[in-house]
C-alpha positions in Angstrom: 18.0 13.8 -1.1 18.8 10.2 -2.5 21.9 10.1 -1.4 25.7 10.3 -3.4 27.7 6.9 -4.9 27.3 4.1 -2.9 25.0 5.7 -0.4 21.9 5.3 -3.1 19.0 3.9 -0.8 17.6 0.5 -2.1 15.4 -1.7 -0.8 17.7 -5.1 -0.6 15.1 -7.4 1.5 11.8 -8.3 1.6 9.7 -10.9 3.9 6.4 -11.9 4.2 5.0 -14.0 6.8 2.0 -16.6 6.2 -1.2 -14.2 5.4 -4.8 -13.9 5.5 -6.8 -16.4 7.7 -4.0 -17.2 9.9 -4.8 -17.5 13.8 -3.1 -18.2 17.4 -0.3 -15.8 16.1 0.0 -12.4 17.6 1.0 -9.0 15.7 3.8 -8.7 17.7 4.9 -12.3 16.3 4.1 -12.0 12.4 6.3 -8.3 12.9 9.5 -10.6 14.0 9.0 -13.0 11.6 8.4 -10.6 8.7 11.2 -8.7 9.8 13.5 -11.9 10.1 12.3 -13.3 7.0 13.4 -10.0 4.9 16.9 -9.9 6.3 17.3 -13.7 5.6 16.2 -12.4 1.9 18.6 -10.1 2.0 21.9 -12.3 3.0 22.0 -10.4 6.3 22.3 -11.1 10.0 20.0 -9.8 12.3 23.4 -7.9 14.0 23.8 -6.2 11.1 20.5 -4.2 11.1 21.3 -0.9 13.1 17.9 0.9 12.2 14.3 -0.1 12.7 11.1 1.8 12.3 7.4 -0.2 12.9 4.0 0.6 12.0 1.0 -1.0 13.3 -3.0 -1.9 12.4 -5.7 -1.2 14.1 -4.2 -3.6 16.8 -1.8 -1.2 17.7 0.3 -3.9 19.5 3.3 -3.2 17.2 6.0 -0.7 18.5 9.4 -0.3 20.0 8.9 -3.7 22.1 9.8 -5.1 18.3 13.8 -4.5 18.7 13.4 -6.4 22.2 11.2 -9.4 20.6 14.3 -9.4 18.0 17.0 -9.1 20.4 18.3 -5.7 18.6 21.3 -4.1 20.6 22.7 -0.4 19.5 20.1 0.5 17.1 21.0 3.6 15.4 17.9 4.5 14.4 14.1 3.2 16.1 10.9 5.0 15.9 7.1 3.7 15.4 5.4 5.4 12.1 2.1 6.0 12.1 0.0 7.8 9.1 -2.8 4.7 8.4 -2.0 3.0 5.6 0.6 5.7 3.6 3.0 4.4 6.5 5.3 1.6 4.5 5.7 4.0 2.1 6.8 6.7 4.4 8.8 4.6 6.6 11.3 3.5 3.2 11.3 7.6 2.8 12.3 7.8 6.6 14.9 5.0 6.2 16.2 6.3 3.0 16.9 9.3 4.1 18.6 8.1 7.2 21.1 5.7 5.1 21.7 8.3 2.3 22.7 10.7 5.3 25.1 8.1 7.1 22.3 8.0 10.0 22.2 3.8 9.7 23.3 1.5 7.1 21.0 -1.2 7.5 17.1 -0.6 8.2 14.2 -2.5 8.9 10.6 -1.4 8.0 7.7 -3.9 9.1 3.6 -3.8 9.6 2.1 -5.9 11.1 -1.5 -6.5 12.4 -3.8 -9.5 13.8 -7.3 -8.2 13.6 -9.2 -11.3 12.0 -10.8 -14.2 14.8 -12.1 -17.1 14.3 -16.1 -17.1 13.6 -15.8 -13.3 13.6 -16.5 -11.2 10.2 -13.6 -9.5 9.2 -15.5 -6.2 9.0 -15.4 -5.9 12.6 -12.0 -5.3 12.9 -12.7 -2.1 11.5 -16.3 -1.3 12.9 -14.6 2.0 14.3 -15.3 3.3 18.0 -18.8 5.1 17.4 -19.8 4.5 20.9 -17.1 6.4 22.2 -17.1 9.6 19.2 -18.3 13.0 20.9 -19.0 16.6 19.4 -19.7 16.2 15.6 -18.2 13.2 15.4 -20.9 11.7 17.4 -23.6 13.2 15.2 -22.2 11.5 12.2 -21.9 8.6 13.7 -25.9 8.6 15.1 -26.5 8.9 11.3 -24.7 5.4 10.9 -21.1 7.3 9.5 -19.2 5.4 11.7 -16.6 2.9 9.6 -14.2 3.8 6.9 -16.8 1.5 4.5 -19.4 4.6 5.0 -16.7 7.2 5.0 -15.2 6.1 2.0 -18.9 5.6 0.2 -19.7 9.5 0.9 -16.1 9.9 -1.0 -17.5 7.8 -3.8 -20.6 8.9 -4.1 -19.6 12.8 -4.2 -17.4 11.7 -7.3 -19.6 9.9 -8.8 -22.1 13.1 -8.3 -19.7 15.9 -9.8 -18.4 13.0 -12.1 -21.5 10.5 -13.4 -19.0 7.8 -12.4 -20.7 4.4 -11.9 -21.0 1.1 -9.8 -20.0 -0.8 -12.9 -16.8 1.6 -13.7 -15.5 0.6 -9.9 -16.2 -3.1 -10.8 -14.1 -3.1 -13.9 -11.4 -2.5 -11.5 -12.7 -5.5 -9.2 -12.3 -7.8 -12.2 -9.4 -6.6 -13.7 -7.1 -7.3 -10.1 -8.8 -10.3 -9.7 -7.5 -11.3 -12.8 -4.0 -10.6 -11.8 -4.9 -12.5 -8.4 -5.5 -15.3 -10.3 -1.5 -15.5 -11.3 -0.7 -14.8 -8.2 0.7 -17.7 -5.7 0.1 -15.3 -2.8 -3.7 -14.1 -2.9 -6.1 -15.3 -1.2 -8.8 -15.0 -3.6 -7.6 -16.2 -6.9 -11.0 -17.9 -8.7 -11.9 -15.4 -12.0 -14.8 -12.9 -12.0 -17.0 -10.9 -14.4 -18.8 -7.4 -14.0 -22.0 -9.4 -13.7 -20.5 -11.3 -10.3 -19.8 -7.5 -8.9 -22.9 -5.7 -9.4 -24.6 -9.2 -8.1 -22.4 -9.2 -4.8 -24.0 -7.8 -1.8 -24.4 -3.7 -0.9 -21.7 -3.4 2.0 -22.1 0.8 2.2 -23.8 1.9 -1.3 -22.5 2.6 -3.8 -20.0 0.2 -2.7 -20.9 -3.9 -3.5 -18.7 -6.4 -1.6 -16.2 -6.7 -4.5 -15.6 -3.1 -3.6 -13.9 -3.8 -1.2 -10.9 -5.0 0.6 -9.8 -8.2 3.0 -9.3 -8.3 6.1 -6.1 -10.4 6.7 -3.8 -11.1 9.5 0.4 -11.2 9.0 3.4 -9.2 8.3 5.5 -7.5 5.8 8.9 -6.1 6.4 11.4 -5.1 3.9 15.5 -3.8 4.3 16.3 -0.3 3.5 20.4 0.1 3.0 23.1 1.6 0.5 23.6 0.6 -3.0 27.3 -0.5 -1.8 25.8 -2.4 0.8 23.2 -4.1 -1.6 26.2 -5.0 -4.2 27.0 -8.0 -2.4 24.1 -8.9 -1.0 21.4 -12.3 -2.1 18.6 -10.1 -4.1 18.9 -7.7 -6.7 18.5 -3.8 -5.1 15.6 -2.2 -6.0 16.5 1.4 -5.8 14.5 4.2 -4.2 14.5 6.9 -7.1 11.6 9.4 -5.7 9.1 9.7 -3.0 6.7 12.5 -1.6 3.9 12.8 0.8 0.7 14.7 1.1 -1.9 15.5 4.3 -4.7 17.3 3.1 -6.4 17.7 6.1 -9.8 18.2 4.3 -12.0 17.4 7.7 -15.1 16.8 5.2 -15.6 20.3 5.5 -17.6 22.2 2.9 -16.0 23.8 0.5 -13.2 21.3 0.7 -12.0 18.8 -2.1 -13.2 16.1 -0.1 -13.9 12.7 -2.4 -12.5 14.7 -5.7 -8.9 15.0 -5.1 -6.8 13.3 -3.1 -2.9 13.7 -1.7 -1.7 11.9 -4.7 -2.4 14.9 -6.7 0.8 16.8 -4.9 2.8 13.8 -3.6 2.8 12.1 -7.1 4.2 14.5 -8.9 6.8 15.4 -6.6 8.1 11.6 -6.6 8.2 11.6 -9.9 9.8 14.8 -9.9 12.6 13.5 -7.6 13.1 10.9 -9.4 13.7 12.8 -12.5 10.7 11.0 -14.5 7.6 11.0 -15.7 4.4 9.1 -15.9 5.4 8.1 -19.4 8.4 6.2 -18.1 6.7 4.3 -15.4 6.3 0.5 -16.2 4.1 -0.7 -13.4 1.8 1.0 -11.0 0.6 -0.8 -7.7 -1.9 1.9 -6.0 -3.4 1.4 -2.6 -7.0 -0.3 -3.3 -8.8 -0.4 0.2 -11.9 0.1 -2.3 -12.2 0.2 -6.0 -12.9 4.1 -5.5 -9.5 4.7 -4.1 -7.8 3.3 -7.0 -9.9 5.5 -9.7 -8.9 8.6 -8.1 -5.8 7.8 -7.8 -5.1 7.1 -11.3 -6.5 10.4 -12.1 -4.5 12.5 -9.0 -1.4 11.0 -10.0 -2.4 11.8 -14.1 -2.8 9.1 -16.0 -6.6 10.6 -17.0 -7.9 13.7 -16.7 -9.7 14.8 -13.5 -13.5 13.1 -13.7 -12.7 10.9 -16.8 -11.3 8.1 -14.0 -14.1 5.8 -14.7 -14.1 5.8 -18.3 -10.7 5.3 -17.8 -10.7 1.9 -16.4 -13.7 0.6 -18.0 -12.1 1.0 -21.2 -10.0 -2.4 -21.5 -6.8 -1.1 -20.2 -6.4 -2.7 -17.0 -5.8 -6.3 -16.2 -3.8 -8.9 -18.1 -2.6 -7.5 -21.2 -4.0 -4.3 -20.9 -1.8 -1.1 -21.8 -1.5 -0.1 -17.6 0.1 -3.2 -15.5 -1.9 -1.9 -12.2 -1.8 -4.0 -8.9 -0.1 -7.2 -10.3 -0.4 -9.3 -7.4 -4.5 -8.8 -7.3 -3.7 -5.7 -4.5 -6.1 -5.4 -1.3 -9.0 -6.2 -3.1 -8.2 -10.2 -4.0 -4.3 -10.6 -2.3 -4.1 -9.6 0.8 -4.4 -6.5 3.1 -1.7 -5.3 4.7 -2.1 -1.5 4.8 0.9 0.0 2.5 2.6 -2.8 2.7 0.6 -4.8 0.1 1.6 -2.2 -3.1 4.7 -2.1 -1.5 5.9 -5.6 -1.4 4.5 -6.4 -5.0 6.6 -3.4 -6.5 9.9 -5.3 -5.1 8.8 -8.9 -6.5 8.0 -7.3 -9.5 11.2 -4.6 -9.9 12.8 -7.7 -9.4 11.6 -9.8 -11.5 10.3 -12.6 -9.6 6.6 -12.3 -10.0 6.5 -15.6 -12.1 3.2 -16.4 -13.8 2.2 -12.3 -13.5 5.6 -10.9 -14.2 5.4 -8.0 -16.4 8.0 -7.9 -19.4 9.1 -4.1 -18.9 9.8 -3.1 -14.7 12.5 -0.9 -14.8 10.7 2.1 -13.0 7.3 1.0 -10.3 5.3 3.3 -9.1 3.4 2.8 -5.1 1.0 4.5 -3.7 -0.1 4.7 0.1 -3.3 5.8 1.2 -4.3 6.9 4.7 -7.6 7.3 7.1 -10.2 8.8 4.9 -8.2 10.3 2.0 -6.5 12.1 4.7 -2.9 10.9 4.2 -0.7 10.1 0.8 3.1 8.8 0.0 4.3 7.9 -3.2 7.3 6.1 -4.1 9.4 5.6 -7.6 11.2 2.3 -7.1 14.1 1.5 -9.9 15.4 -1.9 -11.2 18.4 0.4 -11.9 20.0 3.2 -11.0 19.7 4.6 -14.1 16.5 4.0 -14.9 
């Protein structure tokens, strides 16, 4: 359901608060000023908003204390989403669906997380609890599978066993975002590198190299959900909500499972683009959740743009990057921008359905598709986000 007429949902704000290395300011904080900052973008008063739904980071400190922080009164809609990092694409779904049904007009979606201190590596924010697991959990853990940096390498390396993908196919995916990060204003690492610098950068949790993987950053992301009348009059240009779907495989790493070959992108892909009443063909950009390189590849070949197993070739083939034939993750993604769970494809599908991504705008951005990836492969939304209604 997308909604009739005017009730079309779009996305008519965005805000982003000051992100990466930034310290002495709570979760709680960057949520209100992400989710000011968007309905300023918008041409809105805070009054106006009548829905709110909030997802948090491994801080959990963001929640329904949000509409107090904000000083919301008579919200129509409030709830706290929670499904990893698919939750900024499920929450626009939520809201969507709540403003195409006449549940709210006006709804703000924001993630926000602090989990970066000073003199502390950033890994630790995700260390995981392996002192506290029990039952088998605990035996995985005594092995040393305790952080989503091992998890995710079994993933890898199980497709890279039924598959022969390698280290260097992941790192042309490292180099070709960083040299969209380079464009990008925003990201935090912007300085060029080669395959060479990859597969010299240090084993984090083999197969994956440190260029694998994705910051740690501290900050906030909200953006507006509302009605295509509503949007008409408003400061930005709507970016309308064509599509969406989710998947929860539930694989458990059992055996016998799909586990590290397939992920939820294979069902909740093609039922976005279904819903949206278009195919892959049509879609102009693509901004895929990237907590590692691996997460990308099998993405690309869930959601079909290669054959299942023919990922790495894929990507090591020149078409990523700058002038390459698929404009994926144009803002650098997790990997060189920043790292704020789904919010990161999310935001850089609006800036670039709108047509504001300056040095790293892509000519053609009538139809975007996002990705959101949660836990281990256990959670997947997609979204198709229009310049036009039409599209």
């Amino acid at each position: 359901m997308t909604g009739r007429g005017g009730r079309r949902p779009v996305i008519a704000g965005l805000g982003l608060t000051e992100l990466g290395k930034v310290y002495n300011t709570t979760a709680r904080q960057f949520a209100g000023q992400a989710v000011r900052r968007a309905v300023a973008d918008a041409g809105l008063q805070l009054s106006d908003v009548d829905g709110l739904l909030t997802n948090a980071g491994v801080s959990g400190a963001v929640g329904l204390g949000v509409q107090g922080d904000l000083g919301l009164r008579d919200l129509r809609l409030l709830s706290e989403i929670q499904a990893y990092g698919s939750s900024a694409g499920a929450m626009v779904q939520y809201a969507s669906m709540a403003v195409a049904a006449g549940m709210a007009d006006v709804v703000a979606c924001v993630f926000a997380d602090a989990p970066l201190r000073e003199k502390v590596p950033g890994g630790s924010a995700y260390s995981g609890s392996a002192s506290r697991a029990s039952g088998w959990r605990a035996l995985a853990a005594a092995s040393g599978i305790a952080s989503p940096n091992t998890l995710y390498a079994l993933a890898a390396r199980r497709h890279m066993i039924a598959y022969g993908t390698t280290s260097e196919q992941f790192g042309a995916i490292a180099v070709a975002q960083r040299a969209w990060a380079a464009r990008n204003p925003l990201a935090a690492l912007r300085t060029p590198i080669t395959l060479a610098d990859h597969q010299a950068s240090r084993l984090i949790a083999e197969p994956f190299h440190l260029l694998d993987c994705c910051l740690v950053s501290n900050g906030g992301i909200a953006v507006i959900v509302t009605t295509a009348d509503r949007a008409a009059d408003l400061r930005q240009p709507p970016v309308h909500v064509l599509g969406w779907g989710q998947a929860h495989p539930g694989y458990a790493m059992a055996r016998g499972s799909e586990f590290g070959l397939v992920s939820g992108g294979a069902v909740a892909g093609p039922a976005a683009l279904k819903m949206a009443g278009v195919t892959l063909a049509d879609i102009d950009v693509v901004e895929l959740y990237d907590c590692y390189t691996y997460t990308v590849l099998i993405s690309l070949e869930d959601y079909g743009f290669c054959a299942k197993g023919e990922g790495g070739a894929f990507v090591a083939s020149g078409v990523l990057g700058p002038g390459g034939s698929l404009a994926l993750n144009t803002g650098g993604g997790q990997l060189s921008s920043y790292y704020m769970w789904g919010m990161t494809p999310l935001s850089e599908a609006v800036i670039q359905a709108r047509g504001q991504g300056g040095e790293r705008q892509v000519a053609a951005h009538d139809l975007v598709l996002v990705s959101g990836n949660g836990g281990v492969l256990d959670h997947h939304s997609t979204l198709v986000l229009g310049a036009d209604p039409a599209s």
